[in-house]
C-alpha positions in Angstrom: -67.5 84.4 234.1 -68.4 80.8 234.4 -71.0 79.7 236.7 -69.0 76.9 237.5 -65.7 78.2 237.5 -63.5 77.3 240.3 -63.1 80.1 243.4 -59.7 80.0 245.0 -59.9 81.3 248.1 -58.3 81.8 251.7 -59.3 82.7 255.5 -56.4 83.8 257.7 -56.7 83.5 261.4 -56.6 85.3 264.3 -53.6 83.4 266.2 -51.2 80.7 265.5 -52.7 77.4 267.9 -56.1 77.2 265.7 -59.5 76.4 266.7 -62.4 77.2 264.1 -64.9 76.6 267.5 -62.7 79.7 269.3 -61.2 81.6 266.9 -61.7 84.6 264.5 -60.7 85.4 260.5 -58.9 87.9 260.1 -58.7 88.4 256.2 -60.8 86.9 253.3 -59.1 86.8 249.7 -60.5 85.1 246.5 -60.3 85.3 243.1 -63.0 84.3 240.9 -60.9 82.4 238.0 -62.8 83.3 234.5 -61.7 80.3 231.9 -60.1 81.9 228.7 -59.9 85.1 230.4 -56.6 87.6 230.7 -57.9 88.8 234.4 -60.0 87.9 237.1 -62.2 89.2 239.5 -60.8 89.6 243.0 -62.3 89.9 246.9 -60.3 90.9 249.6 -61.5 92.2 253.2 -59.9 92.7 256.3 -61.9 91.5 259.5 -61.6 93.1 262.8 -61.6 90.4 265.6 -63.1 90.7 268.7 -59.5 90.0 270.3 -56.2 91.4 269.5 -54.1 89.6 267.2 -50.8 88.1 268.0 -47.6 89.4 267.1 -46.7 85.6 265.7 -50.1 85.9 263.6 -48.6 89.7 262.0 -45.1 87.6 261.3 -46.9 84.9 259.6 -49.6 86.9 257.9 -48.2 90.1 257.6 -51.3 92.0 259.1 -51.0 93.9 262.3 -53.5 95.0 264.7 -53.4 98.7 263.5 -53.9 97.1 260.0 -57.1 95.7 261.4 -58.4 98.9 263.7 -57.8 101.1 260.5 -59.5 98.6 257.5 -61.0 95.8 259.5 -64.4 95.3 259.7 -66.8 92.9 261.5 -66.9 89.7 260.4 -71.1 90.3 260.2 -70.9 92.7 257.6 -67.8 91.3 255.5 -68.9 87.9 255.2 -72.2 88.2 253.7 -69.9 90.5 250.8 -67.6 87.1 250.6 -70.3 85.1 250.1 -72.1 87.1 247.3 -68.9 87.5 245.5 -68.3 83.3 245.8 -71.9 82.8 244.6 -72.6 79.1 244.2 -69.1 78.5 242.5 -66.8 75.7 243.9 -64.1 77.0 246.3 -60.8 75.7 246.5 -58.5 76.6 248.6 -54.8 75.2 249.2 -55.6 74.1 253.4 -59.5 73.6 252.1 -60.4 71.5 255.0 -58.8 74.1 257.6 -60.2 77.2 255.3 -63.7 75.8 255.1 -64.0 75.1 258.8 -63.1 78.7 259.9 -65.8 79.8 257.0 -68.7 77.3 258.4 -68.1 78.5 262.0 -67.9 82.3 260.8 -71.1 81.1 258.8 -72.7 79.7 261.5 -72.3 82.3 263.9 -73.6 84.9 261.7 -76.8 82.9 260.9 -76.0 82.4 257.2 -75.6 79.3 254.8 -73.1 78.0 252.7 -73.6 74.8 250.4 -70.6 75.7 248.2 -68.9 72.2 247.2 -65.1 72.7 247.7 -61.9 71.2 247.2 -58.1 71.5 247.6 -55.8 73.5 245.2 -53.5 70.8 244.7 -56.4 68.1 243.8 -57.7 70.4 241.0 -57.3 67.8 237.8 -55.1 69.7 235.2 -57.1 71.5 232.9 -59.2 73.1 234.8 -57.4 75.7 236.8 
């Protein structure tokens, strides 16, 4: 593991017409991508919102409400998990700026920082992914 290595990662919502400010995650998943290395180190967690999800949100993500009463947990103890797994590595994710702003409300309404610098998947110069 490099200090610096790149962290692709995802957030996936809690309905399909998206608001950071009013809605939930539902799911974090990243993988931690080691240069020179044959695997990496994955993180993935299912969050239980405080509303039900959608049945447009299960089509689209594939995760149903029972999925999340089952395996989901709150978003206050999952996230502070995420955030030790991500370290102070640069995320990059391929909707970064819709990603990142679910991830600084979920931040911000647990009381937590993030100063991660982050960018999108498809801007990564070639080389370094």
């Amino acid at each position: 593991f490099h200090p610096s290595s790149p962290m692709n990662f995802s957030c996936s919502p809690s309905k399909r017409q998206l608001s950071a400010a009013t809605d939930e995650i539902i799911e974090f998943g990243a993988i931690r991508v080691a240069r020179n290395a044959e695997s990496h180190l994955t993180f993935q967690a299912l969050v239980k919102p405080s509303r039900g999800v959608s049945a447009e949100i299960t089509q689209l993500t594939g995760i149903s409400q029972g999925m999340l009463n089952a395996q989901g947990r709150p978003v206050s103890e999952v996230l502070p998990l995420f955030l030790e797994f991500v370290g102070d590595c640069p995320l990059v994710a391929y909707n970064a700026p819709f990603d990142m702003g679910f991830l600084r409300q979920a931040v911000k309404r647990c009381g937590l920082s993030l100063a991660n610098p982050y960018t999108r998947a498809s801007k990564i110069p070639e080389g370094l992914a």
